[in-house]
N, C-alpha and C positions, 0 to 999 in steps of 0.2 A: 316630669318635664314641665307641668303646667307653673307649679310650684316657682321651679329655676327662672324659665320666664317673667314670670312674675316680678320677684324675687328684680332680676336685671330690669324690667322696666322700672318700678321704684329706685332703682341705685341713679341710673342714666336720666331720671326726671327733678330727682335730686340734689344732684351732683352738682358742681361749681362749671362754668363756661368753659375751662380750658379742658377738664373731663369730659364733657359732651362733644366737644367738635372733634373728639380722638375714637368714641365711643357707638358703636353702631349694631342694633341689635335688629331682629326680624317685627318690629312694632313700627307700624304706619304713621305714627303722627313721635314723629323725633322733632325735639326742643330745638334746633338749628338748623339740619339738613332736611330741605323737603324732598331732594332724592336720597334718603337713607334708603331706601330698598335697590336701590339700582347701585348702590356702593357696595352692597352688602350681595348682588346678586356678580357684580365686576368681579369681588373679594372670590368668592366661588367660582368662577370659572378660571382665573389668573393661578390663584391659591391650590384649590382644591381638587378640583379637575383634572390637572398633570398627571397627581398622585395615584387618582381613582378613590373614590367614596366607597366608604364599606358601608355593606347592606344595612340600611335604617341609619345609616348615618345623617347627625341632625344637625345642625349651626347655630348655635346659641350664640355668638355676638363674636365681631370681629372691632380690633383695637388697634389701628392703625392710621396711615398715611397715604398722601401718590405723588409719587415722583411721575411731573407730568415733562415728556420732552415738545420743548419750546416749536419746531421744527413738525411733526405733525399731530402736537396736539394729545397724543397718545398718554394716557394714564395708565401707571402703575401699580396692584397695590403692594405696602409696603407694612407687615406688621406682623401681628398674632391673629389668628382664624382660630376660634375655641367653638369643636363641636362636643357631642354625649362621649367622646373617644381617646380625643388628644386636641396638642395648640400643635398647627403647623406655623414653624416664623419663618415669612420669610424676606430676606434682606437684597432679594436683587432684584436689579431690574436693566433693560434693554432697549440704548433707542432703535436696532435695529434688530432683526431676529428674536429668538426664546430666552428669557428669561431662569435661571439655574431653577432647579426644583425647593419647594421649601424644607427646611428642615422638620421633623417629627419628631414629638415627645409623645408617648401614649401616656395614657394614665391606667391605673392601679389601684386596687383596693387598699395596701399601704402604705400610700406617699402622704405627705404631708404639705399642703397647699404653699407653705414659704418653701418647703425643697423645691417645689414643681417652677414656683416665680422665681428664685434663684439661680436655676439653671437655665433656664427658657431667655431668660433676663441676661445674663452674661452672655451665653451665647448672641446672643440681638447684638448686644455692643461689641463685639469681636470681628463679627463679619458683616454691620451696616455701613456702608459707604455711601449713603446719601445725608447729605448735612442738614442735619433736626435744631431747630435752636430750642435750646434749656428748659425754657417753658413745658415746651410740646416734649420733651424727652421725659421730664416728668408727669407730664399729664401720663403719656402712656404705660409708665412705671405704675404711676398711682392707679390707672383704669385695667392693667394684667394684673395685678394683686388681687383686686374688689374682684372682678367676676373670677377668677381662679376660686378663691375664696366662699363666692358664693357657690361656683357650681361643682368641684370637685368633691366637698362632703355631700351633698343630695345623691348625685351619682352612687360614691360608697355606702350611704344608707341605703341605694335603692337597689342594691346587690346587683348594680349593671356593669360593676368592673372586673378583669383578672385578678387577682392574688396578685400576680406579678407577672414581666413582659418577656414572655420566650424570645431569646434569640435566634436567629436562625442558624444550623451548623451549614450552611452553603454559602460561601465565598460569595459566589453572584446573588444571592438573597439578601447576603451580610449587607453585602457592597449597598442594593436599593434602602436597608433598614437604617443605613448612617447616609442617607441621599447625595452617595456618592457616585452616582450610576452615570451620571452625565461628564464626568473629568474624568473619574479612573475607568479606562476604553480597557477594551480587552483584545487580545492577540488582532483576533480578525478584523475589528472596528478600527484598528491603526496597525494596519500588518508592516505597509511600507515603511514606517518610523521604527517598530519594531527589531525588522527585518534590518534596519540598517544599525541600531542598537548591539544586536544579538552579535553580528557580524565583527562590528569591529572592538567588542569588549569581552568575546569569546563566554558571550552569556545565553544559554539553553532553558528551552521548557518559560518560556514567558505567560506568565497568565493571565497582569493585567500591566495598566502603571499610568502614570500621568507624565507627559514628556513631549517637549516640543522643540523645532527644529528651526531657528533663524536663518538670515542669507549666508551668512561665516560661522565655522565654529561647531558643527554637526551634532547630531541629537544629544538633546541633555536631560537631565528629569530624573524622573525614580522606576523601577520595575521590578513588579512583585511573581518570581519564580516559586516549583515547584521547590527548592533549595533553599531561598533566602528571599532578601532583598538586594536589587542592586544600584547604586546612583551615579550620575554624573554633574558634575556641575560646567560650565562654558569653559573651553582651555583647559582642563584638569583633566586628570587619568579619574578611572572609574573607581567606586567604592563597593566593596559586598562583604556582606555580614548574611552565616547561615543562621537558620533559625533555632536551632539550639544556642547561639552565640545571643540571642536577641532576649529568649529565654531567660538565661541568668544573667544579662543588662537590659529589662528591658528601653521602651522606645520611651523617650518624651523630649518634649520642646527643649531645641537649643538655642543658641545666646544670638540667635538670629530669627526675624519674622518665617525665612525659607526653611532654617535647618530641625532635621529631626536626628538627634542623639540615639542613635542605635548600635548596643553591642559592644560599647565603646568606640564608635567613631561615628565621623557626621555626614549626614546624606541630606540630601538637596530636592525641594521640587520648586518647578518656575515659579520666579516670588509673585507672579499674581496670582497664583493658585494656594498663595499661602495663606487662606483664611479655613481652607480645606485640612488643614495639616492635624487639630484633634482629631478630626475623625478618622486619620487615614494613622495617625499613632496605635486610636481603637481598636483599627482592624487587624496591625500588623502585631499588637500585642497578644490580640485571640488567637491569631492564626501560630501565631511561634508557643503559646498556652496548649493548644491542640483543641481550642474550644470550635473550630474554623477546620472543616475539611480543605485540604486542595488536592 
């Protein structure tokens, strides 16, 4: 551990001006922020907190931003949190209420530090919605690479990683390990949408789904049965494809930010919830696999 730290405070004492002011590690005297620990202590309770901290879990440097609202003042933060475990990124924020959970990558005794920045990295730019100018988008590019880099082989030399990341065979595990736990509600957390869903599209056994209900126009969204999946979109009759159908088509992105191609035909969730949509292809593809009990 002492090594990795090390290691990042030479990088971040180093480093060029627009690396540093993106760059925030547990060392008291940082080259620009004289609150780096109070950034880094915000990062952690915003961050990492929601999720819950596994035992010994440690923070080696977080690489980010904050979206601060104008109105009270309230900071955000916005980025990569890299502890001895995994990077959580995460891309939202809230001027009023909670904030989505961040997303999780673990790490692995066989990854390869450009896999880990490649994936962690697109996903960031898929579902950020706060406006980064160029500069700063690079900086942060350049400063997830450099500590990925630094601290992911120490780790697998210091034989503190898995082999590789057990999925879980539980639907509601699955659902937390792609942190999709706070959209896709399950029967009882939205019984009444459900309930009015179930009703008029003659659809049984609902287990979870994302779906929401405007003043005209009655429930729309997606729902994930013991059977299949089934959709509706505003004004349209519903769609269902069982899970042997999904099986030998499976799901992926269609020629719309909302839509997901399953089965041969397309199903719909509310297009603000379209940044969710790999992950929710993930789930529907394990679960029609049989890798996924329900």
């Amino acid at each position: 551990m002492n090594n990795i730290e090390n290691q990042l405070t030479n990088y971040l004492l180093n480093s060029e001006k627009s690396i540093q002011e993106v760059l925030f590690i547990p060392h008291n005297a940082h080259p620009i922020w004289s609150d780096n620990l109070e950034i880094l202590q915000l990062a952690q309770q915003q961050i990492l907190q929601p999720l819950g901290a596994f035992p010994n879990e440690h923070i080696f440097a977080f690489v980010g931003v904050h979206a601060k609202t104008a109105i009270t003042g309230k900071r955000d933060s916005l980025g990569f949190l890299i502890t001895n475990f995994r990077v959580l990124t995460q891309t939202d924020y809230s001027v009023i209420g909670t904030a989505k959970n961040a997303q999780i990558d673990l790490f692995t005794k066989t990854q390869l530090p450009e896999e880990v920045v490649s994936k962690v990295w697109n996903d960031f730019t898929i579902k950020n919605r706060l406006s980064i100018e160029q500069e700063q988008l690079l900086a942060l590019n350049s400063a997830l690479k450099s500590v990925i880099e630094i601290v992911l082989p120490q780790l697998q030399n210091d034989d503190h990683l898995p082999n590789e990341v057990k999925k879980s065979s539980n639907i509601f595990e699955r659902i937390k390990d792609l942190g999709l736990q706070g959209e896709l509600k399950t029967y009882s957390e939205n019984e009444k949408k459900y309930k009015n869903f179930s009703e008029k599209h003659n659809v049984g056994d609902i287990i979870c789904g994302i779906v929401d209900k405007p003043f005209f126009g009655g429930v729309y969204g997606l729902v994930i049965t013991k059977n299949g999946i089934t959709s509706r979109d505003l004004m349209e009759d519903s769609v269902t494809n069982s899970w042997q159908e999904i099986k030998d088509n499976p799901a992926t992105i269609g020629n719309k930010k909302e839509i997901i191609h399953a089965g041969q035909k397309n199903h719909i969730v509310p297009s603000y919830q379209s940044e969710l949509i790999p992950s929710i292809i993930t789930l529907i593809n394990e679960i029609a696999n049989g890798e996924i009990l329900i």
